[in-house]
C-alpha positions as CSV (number, residue, x, y, z in Angstrom):
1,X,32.5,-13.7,15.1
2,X,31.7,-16.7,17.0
3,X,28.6,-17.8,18.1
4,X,27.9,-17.8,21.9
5,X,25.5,-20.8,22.1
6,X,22.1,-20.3,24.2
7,X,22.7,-21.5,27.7
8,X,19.2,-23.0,27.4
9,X,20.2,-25.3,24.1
10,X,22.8,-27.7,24.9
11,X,22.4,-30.5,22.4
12,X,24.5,-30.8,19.6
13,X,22.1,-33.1,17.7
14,X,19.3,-31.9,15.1
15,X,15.7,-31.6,16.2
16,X,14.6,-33.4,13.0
17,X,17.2,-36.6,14.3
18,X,15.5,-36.3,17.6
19,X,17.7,-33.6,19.2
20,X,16.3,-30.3,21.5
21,X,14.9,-28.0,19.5
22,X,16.5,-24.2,19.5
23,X,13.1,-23.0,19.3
24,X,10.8,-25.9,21.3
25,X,7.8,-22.9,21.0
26,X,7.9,-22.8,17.3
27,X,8.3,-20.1,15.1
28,X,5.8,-16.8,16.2
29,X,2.8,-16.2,14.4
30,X,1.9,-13.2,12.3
31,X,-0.4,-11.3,12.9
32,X,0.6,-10.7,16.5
33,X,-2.4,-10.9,18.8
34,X,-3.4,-7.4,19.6
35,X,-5.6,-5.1,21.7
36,X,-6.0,-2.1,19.3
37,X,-6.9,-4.1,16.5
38,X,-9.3,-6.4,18.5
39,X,-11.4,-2.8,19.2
40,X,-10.8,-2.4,15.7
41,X,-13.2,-5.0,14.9
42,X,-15.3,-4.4,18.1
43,X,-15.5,-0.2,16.9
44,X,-16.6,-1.3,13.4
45,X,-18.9,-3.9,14.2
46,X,-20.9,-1.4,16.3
47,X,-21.1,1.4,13.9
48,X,-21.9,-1.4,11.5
49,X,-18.9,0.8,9.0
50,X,-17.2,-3.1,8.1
51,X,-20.2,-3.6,5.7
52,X,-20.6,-0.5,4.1
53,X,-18.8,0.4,0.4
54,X,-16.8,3.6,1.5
55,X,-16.7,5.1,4.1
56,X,-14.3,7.0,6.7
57,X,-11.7,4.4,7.1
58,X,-10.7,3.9,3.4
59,X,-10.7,7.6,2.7
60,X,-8.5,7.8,5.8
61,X,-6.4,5.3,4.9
62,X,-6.2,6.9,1.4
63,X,-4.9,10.2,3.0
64,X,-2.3,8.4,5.2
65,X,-0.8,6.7,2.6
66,X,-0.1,9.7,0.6
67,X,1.3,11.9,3.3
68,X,4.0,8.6,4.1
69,X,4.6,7.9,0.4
70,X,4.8,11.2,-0.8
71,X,2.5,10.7,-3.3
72,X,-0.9,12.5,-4.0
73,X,-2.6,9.8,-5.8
74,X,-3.2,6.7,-4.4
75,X,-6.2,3.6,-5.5
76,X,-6.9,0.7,-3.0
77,X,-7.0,-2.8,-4.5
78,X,-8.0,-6.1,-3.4
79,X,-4.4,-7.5,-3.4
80,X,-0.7,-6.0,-4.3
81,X,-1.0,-8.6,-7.4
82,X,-3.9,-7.0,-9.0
83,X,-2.2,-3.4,-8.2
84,X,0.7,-4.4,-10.4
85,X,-1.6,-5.4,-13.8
86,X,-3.5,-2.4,-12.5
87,X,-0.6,0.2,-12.7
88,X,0.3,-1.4,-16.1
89,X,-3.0,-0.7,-17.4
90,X,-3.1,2.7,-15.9
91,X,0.5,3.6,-17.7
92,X,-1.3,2.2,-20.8
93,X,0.8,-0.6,-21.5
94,X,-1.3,-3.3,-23.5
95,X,-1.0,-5.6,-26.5
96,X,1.7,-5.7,-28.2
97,X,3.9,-4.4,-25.8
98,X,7.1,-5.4,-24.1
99,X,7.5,-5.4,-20.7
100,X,11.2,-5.5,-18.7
101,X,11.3,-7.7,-15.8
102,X,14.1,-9.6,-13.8
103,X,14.4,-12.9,-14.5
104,X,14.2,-13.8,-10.6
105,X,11.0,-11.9,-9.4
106,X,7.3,-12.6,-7.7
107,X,5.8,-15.0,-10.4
108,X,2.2,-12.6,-10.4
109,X,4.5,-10.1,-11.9
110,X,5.1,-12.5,-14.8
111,X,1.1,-13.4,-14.8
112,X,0.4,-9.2,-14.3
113,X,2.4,-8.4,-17.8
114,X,0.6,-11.2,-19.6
115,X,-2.8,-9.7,-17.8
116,X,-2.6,-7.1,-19.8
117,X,-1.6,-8.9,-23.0
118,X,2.0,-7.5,-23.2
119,X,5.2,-10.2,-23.6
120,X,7.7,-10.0,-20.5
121,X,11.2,-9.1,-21.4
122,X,13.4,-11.0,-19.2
123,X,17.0,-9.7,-17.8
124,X,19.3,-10.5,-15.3
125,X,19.3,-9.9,-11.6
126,X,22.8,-8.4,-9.7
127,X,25.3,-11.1,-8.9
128,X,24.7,-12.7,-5.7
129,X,21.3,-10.6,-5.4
130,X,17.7,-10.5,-6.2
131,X,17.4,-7.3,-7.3
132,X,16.8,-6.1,-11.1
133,X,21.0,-5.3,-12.9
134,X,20.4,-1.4,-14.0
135,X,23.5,-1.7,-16.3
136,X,21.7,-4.4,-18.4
137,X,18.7,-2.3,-18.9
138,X,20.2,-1.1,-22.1
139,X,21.2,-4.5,-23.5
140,X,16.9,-5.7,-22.7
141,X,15.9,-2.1,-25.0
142,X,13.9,-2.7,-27.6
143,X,11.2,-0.4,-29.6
144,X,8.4,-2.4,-28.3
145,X,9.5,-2.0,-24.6
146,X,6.8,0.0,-23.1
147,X,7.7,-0.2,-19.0
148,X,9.8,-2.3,-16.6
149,X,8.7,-3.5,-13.2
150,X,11.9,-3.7,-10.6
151,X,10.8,-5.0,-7.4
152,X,12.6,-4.5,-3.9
153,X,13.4,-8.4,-2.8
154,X,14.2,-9.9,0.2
155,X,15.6,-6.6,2.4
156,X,17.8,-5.7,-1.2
157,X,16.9,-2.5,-2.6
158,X,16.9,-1.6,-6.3
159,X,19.2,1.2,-7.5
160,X,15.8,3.3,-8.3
161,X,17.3,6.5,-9.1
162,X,19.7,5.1,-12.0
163,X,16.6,2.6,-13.4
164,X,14.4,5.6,-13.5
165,X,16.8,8.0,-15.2
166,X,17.4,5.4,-17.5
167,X,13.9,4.7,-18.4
168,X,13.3,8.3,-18.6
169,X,15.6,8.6,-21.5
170,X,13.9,5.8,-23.2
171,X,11.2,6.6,-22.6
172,X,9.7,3.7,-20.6
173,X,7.4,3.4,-17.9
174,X,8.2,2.4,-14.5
175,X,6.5,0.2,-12.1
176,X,8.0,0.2,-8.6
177,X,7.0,-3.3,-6.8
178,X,7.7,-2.8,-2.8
179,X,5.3,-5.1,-1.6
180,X,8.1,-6.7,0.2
181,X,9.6,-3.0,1.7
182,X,6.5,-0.8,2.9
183,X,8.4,1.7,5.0
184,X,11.8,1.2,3.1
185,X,13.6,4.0,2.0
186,X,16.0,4.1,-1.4
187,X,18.4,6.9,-2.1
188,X,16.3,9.4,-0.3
189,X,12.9,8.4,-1.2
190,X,10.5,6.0,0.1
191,X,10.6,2.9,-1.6
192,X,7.1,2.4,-3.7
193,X,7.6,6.2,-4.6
194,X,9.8,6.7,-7.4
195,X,8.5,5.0,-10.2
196,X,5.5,6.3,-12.6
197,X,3.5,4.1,-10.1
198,X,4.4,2.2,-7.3
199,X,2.5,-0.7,-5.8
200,X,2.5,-1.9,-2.1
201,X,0.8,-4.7,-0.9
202,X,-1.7,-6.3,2.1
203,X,-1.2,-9.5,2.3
204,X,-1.7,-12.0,5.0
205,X,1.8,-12.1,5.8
206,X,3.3,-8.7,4.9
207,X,4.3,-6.1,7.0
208,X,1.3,-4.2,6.6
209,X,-1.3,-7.2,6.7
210,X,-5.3,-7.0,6.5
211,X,-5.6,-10.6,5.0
212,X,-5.5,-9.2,1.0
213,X,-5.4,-6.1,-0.2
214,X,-2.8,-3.4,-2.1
215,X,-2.1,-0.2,-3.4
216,X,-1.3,1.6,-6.3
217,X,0.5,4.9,-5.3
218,X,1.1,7.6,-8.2
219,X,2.1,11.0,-9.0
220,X,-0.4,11.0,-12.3
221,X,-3.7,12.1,-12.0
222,X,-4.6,10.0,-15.4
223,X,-2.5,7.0,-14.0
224,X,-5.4,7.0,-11.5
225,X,-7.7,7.7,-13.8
226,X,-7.2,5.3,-16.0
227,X,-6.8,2.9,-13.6
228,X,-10.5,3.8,-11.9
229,X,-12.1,3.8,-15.4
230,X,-11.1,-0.4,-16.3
231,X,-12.4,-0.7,-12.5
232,X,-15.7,0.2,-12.6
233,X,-18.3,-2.7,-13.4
234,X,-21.3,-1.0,-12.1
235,X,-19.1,-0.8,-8.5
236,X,-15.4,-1.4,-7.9
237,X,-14.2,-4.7,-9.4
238,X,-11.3,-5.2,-7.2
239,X,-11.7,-3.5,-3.9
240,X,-10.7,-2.9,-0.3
241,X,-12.9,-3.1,2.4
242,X,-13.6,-0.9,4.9
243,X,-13.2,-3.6,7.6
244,X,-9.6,-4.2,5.6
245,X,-9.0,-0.3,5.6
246,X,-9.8,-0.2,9.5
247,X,-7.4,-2.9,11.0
248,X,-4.4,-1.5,8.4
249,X,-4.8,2.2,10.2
250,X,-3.4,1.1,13.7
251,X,-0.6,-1.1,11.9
252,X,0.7,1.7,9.9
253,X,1.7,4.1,13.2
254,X,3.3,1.5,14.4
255,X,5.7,0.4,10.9
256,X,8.5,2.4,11.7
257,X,9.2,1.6,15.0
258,X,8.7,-2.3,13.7
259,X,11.0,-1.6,11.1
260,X,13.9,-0.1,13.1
261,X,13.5,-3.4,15.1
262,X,13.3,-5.4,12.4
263,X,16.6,-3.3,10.6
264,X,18.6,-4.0,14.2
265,X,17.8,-7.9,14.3
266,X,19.2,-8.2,10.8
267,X,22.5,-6.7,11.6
268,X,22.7,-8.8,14.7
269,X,22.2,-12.0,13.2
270,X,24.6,-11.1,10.2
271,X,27.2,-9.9,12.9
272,X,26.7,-13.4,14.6
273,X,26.9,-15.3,11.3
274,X,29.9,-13.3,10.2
275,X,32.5,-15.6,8.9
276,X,30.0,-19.2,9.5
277,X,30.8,-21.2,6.0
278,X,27.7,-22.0,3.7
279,X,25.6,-19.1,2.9
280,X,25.7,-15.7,2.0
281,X,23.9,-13.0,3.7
282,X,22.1,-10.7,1.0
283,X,23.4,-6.9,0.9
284,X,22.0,-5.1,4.1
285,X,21.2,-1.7,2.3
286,X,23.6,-2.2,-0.6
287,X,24.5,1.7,0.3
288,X,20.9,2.7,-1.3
289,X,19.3,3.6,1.2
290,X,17.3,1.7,4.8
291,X,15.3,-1.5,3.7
292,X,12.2,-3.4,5.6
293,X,12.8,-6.9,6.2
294,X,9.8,-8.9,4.5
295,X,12.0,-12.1,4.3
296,X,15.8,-12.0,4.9
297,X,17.7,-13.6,2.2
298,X,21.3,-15.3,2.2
299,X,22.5,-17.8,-1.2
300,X,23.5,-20.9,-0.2
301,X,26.9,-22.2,-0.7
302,X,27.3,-24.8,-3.6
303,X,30.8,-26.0,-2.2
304,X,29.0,-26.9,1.5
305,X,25.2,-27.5,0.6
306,X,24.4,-29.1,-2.8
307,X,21.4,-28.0,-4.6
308,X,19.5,-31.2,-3.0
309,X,20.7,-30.2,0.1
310,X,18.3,-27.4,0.2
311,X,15.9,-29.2,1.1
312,X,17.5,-30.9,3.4
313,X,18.8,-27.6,5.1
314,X,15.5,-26.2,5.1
315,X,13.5,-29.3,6.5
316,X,16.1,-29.1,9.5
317,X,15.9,-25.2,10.4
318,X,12.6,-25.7,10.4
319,X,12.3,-28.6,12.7
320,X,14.3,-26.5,15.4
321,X,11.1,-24.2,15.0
322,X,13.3,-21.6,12.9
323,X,10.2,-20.1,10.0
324,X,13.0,-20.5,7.0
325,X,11.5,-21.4,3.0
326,X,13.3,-21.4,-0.5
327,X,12.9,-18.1,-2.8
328,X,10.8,-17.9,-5.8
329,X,11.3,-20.4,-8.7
330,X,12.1,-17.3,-11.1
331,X,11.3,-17.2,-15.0
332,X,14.8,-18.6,-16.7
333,X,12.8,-21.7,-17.7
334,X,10.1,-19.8,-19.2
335,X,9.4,-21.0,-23.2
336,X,10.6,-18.4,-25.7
337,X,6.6,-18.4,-26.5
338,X,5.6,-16.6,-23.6
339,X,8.9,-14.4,-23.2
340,X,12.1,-12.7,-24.4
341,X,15.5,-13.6,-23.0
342,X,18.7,-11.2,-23.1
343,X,21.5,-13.8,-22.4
344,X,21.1,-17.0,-19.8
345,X,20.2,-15.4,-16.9
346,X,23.4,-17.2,-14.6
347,X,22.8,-15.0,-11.9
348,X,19.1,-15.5,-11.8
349,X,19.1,-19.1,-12.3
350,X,21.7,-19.0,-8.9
351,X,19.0,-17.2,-6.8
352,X,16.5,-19.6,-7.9
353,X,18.3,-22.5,-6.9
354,X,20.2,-21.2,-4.0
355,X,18.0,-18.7,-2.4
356,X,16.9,-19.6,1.5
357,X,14.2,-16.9,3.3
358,X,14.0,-16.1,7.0
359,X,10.6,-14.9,7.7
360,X,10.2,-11.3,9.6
361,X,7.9,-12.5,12.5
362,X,11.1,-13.9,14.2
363,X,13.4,-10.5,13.6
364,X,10.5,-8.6,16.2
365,X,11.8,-11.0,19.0
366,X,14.8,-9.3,20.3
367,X,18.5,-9.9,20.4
368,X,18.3,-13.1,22.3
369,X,16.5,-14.7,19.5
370,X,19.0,-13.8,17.5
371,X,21.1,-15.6,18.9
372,X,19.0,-18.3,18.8
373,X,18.8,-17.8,15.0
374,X,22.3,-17.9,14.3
375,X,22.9,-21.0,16.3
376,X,20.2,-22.9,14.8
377,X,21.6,-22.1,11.8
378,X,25.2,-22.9,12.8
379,X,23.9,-25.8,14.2
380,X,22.5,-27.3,10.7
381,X,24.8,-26.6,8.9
382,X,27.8,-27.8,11.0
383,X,25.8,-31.3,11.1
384,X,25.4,-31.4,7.3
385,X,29.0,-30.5,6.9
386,X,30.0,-33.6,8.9
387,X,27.6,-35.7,7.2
């Protein structure tokens, strides 16, 4: 499809060469300013509740996040990093154990598996994704493999259903990372649900945001158990707050409806980049299922953008105020001391040097910015095609 330029953007030349920026504002912040969670903080701070241990709002919090996720256990952390070394411990995988993970992933993950003193076991991502590759599960088997952590990346969902059956004939434990997918649903399930325990996360810049802070969501009562046993050092070693607890309940009635906004920008800007040479868009839904949009992902091209031109692509989207960043380094140059390798990880070592992120602030603006999006990116990458 081609690209209807803005009316309002009618120079050819780059913002970082001097040229009119697509977006002259800048990218939008995240958090958005808002009125319910301002009385949020004003409610709390006259009850005094956002200095107390527990209290109402984490146990309703608690309860909300089972009734979405379908889950009846669920433990609050102090970040979705900790949740993930927490759920490992709370399956009761330790040292001496082997732990599957995609070779392109969040690098806690990595850290999380050595947290508990286990050695990751490193396999490839799907072609042209970021997602775990369930028909290589086999070939990363071994009898030390305790659990495998798959993590939903970049609006790609993981093919939960076959990992799982999988594992369960193995088996091995699974940890479900959708820190990046809070509201995302895979093959019928919400995504953060299917695994022996799912994690979710807080973060400043997630979907669901209260500055830090995670889950661990669970369908075993000794999973939580467990989990509440290595936490207690006299009081909770790695908590949420209730102030935390209080601005997340008002963000998760509105996730849905975000979402579904978030689901229909994506589909815009890959209609209006439809058939524009030099990247890739990553796989919708993949046919698994309705994903959230954390960061949007596309590969860059190697035949129009070198692997230094990355840089050069990403330091011009983001002078034209577009909120674009590289992917995670990934784990294929990891030392054989802290890891096992099945194969050479091409496909993993391609999202790590090709993978460009739009950030989901932007994808709650509305069609026009869309728009806006696409030309931007039409825009750099037409100028680095004639340079």
């Amino acid at each position: 499809m081609t690209i209807i330029h803005p009316v309002h953007v009618d120079s050819q030349r780059l913002a970082i060469h001097g040229g009119a920026a697509v977006f002259p504002e800048g990218a939008p912040t995240w958090p958005p300013v808002e009125e319910d969670i301002l009385n949020v903080f004003r409610a709390i701070w006259s009850d005094g509740s956002w200095a107390r241990y527990q209290a109402e709002h984490l146990e309703t919090l608690e309860q909300q996040l089972m009734r979405q996720f379908k889950t009846p256990y669920v433990v609050l952390t102090c970040s979705g990093t900790v949740a993930v070394e927490l759920a490992l411990r709370g399956l009761k995988v330790g040292p001496g154990d082997e732990v599957i993970l995609a070779g392109y992933d969040f690098p806690g993950n990595f850290r999380a598996i050595e947290a508990v003193g286990a050695i990751p076991v490193l396999t490839d991502v799907v072609a042209g994704g970021w997602s775990l590759d369930a028909c290589l599960l086999e070939a990363a088997w071994g009898p030390k493999v305790r659990a495998v952590v798959v993590s939903h990346l970049h609006g790609e969902l993981a093919p939960m259903r076959d990992i799982c059956r999988w594992a369960a004939d193995r088996g091995v434990r699974v940890v479900e990372d959708a820190c990046q997918t809070p509201g995302g649903l895979v093959q019928g399930q919400a995504a953060g649900a299917w695994g022996d325990a799912g994690v979710i996360s807080f973060g400043g810049s997630k979907l669901l945001t209260a500055g830090r802070g995670g889950a661990v969501l669970t369908h075993d009562a000794q999973v939580r158990q467990r989990i509440r046993i290595f936490s207690q050092r006299g009081n909770e070693a790695f908590p949420l707050s209730e102030m935390q607890a209080a601005v997340l309940l008002p963000q998760l009635e509105k996730l849905a409806p975000r979402n579904q906004r978030r689901q229909q920008a994506v589909s815009r800007l890959v209609e209006r980049l439809a058939g524009v040479s030099g990247l890739m868009p990553g796989k919708i839904d993949g046919g698994l299922g309705v994903a959230s949009y954390y960061k949007f992902g596309w590969l860059l091209d190697p035949k129009t953008i070198s692997e230094h031109g990355r840089t050069e692509f990403l330091a011009a989207l983001q002078a034209e105020g577009v909120a674009m960043g590289e992917g995670f380094r990934g784990f294929v140059r990891r030392g054989n001391r802290r890891c096992r390798k099945v194969g050479t990880l091409p496909a993993s070592h391609i999202a790590a040097e090709r993978t460009v992120l739009l950030h989901h602030p932007v994808l709650l603006q509305g069609p026009e910015a869309m728009d806006r999006v696409a030309w931007a990116i039409e825009k750099v990458l037409s100028a680095m095609n004639k340079g």
